[in-house]
N, C-alpha and C positions, 0 to 999 in steps of 0.2 A: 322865536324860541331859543333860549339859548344855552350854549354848548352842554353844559350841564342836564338841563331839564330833557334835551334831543339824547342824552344816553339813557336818561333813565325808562323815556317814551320813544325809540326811535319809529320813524313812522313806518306804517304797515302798507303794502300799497297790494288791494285785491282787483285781481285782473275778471271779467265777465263775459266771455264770448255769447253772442245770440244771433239769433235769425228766427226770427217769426216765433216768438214764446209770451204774447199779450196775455198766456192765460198763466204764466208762471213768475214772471219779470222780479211784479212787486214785492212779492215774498223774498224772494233773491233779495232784493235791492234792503227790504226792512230787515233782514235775517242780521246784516252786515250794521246799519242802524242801532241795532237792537244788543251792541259790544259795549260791554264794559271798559273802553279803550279812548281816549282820547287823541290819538294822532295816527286817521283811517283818509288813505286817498282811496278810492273805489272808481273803477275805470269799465266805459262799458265800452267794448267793441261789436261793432255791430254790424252783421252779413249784408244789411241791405233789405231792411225787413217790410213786408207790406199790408201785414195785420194790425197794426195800431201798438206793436211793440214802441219804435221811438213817440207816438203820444204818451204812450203811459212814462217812458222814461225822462221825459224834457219837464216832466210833474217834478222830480227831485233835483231842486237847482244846483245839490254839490258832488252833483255826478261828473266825471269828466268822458264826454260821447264821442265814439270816433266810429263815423257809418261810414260803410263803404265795401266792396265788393271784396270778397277773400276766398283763397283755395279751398279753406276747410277750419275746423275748429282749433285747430293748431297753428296755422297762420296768424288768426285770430289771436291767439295766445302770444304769440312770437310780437303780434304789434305791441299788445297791450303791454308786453314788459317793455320793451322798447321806451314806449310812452311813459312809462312809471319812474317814480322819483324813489321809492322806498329802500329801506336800508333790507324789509322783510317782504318778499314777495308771496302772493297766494293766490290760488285760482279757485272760482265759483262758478260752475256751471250757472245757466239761464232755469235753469229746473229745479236746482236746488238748493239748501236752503242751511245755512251754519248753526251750530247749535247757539242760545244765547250765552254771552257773557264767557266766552273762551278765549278772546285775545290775548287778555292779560296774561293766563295761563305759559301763553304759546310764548308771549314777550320772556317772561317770567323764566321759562326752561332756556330763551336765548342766551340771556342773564346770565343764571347761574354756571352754564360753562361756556365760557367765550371760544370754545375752538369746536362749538357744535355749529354746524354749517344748515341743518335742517332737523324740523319738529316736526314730528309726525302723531298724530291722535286718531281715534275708534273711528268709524266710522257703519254707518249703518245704512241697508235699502228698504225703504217704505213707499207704500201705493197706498194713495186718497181712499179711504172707501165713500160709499153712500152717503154718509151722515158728516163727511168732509173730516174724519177724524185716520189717524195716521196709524195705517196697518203695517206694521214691522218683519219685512221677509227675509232680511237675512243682516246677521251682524259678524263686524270684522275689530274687535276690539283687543285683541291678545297680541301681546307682545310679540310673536312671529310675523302678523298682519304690516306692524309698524317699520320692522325693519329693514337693511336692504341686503340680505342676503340672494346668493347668486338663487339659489333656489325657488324662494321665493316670488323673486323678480321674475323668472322666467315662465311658475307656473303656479304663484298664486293671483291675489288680483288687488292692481297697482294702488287703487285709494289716491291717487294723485291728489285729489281735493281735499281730502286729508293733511296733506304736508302744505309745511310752508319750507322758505328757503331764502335764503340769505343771497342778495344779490350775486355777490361774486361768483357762485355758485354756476350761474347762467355765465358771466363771463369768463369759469374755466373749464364749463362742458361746452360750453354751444346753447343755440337754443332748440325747440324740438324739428324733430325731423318732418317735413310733411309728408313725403313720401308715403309716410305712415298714417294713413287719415284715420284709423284707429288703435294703432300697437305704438304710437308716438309717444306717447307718459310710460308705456312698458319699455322703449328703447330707452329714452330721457334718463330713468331709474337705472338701467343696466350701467350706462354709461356714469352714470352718479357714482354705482358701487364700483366701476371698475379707475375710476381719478380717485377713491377713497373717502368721498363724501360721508362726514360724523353724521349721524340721526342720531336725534334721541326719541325718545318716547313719550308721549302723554298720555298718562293714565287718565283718559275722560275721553267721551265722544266728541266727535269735533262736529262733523258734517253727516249731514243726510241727505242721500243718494235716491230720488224721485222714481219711482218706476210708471212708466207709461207708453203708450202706445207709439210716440213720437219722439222717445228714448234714441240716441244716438248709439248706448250700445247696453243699455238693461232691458233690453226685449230679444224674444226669443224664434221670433221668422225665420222664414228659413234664408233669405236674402242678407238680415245681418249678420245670422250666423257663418253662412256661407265668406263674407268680407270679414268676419273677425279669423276665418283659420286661414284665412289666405296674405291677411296683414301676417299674422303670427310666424305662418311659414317663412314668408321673406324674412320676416326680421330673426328668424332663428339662420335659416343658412347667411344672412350678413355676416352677424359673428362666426358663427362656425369653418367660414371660409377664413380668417384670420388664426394665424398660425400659433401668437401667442398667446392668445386668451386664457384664463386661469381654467386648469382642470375641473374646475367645482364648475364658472359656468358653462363651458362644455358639455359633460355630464347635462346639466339640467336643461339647458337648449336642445340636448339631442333626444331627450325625453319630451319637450315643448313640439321638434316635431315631430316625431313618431307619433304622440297624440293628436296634433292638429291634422296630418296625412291621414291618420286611419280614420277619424269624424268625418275628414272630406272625400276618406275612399266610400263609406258605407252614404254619405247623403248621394254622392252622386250614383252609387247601385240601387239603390230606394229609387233615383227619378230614371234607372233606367241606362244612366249615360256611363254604355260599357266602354268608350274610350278613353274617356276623362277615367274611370276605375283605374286603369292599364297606366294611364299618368301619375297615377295616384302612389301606385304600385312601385315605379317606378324612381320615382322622385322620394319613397319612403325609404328606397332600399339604398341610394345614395349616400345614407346620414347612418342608414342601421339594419344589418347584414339578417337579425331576425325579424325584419319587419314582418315577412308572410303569415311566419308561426305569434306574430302577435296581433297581425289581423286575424285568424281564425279564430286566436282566445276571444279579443274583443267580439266576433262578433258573435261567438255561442256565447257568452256574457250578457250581450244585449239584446239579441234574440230569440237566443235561447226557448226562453221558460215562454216566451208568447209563439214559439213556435211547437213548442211542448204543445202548449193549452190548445189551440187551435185543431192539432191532430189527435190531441184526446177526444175532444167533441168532435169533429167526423167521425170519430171511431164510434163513438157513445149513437151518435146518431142512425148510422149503418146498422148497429145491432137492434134499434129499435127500429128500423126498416124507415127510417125520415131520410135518409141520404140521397135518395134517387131525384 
């Protein structure tokens, strides 16, 4: 290809982490297929999978495969750029699935301003239903979703799949932190907006975000939830313990944890665990001196009205003599 034709198409290189996903792979694999783009390397890395994920994947012969054991999906990530050649890097989850015919788009916004470093587009969560047709649970398509202010970065929710990013990018942040096996694309970002990283915006969906039971972090147990406030905690006091970080995200890291403390003071008083509360408690008032007076808001907020309801109907009950 030459020099000419490599500016006008330079190539796109989509990174794929998985481990055991034979029942989602192909969609992945054709989502990317299915681009309006002529110059796509697509890179699978692969945990080591034992479902029949690498049979279905050795099916597409201009897949580039790399199997082998990794800390976590971020690892994962971290090879596959590694291994990539592209001038535009992107990442696709094993579960999810691009909208068609977006590339050009994403090139297209590269284009137009040379000193934009990353494209960011809609992004939306949908669950298969019954009839295999795509039920839409929540969308992120508004211009505050796309970009990387401190506030958002800290406590809205990253879309990483969403952006793409221009190599250099990774070689003047780093790559992601694993530390982080789930608040790692929320660090990556922060750390983006605070080197000055240009976003622009794409007015159009990019990606769709797969909700299912085997979800790495769009499911709502109480075990992931539990690992997503305890990623969030660390990575808010990282930054907060640095002394120059900009006021704005300060402020909203100190908000990130006083909310992810008080979620994980009230789960662990739900199971009981009055010592972990006491840490909880503890580790809140660290960061933010009204923590107390805002766990009690929070939790006549959340309990409130079901603790209302609950003492209504004993009551209701007692008068009709059912209580005994």
């Amino acid at each position: 290809m030459s020099e000419s034709t490599y500016s006008r198409f330079p190539l796109i290189s989509i990174v794929t982490p998985c481990l055991n996903r034979a029942a989602f792979i192909a969609e992945a694999i054709e989502s990317v297929m299915r681009q309006d783009y002529p110059h796509i390397e697509h890179i699978i890395v692969d945990g080591g999978s034992t479902d029949g994920t690498l049979d279905i994947v050795r099916q597409y012969k201009h897949l580039r495969v790399l199997s082998e054991r990794d800390e976590n999906l971020y690892d994962a990530l971290n090879k596959g750029i590694r291994l990539s050649s592209g001038d535009i890097i992107g990442h696709l989850n094993s579960d999810d699935c691009y909208e068609p015919n977006v590339f050009s788009d994403v090139v297209g916004s590269f284009t137009e301003d040379r000193d934009t470093d990353s494209v960011c587009g809609g992004a939306v969560i949908f669950e298969n239903t019954t009839g295999n047709e795509r039920r839409i649970l929540a969308k992120y398509i508004d211009s505050e979703n796309k970009g990387l202010s401190y506030f958002n970065l800290a406590l809205g929710v990253p879309i990483i799949n969403a952006r793409f990013f221009r190599r250099h990018v990774y070689d003047r942040i780093g790559e992601y932190d694993t530390s982080f096996p789930i608040a790692a694309d929320r660090d990556f970002l922060i750390r983006a907006a605070i080197a000055g990283v240009k976003t622009s915006a794409l007015d159009r969906r990019v990606i769709w975000y797969r909700a299912h039971p085997g979800s790495l972090t769009i499911r709502s147990d109480g075990g992931t939830n539990r690992r997503k406030q305890e990623d969030n905690i660390r990575l808010s006091r990282k930054y907060l313990r640095q002394k120059d970080i900009p006021v704005e995200l300060r402020e909203a890291l100190c908000a990130l944890h006083t909310r992810e403390t008080l979620e994980q003071a009230v789960d662990c008083l739900k199971r009981l665990k009055i010592g972990d509360v006491l840490s909880c408690v503890f580790q809140g008032c660290l960061e933010d001196r009204t923590w107390p007076w805002q766990f009690g808001s929070y939790f006549a907020r959340r309990f409130g009205a079901s603790l209302s309801r609950r003492i209504t109907r004993r009551q209701t009950k007692n008068l009709m003599g059912l209580g005994r």
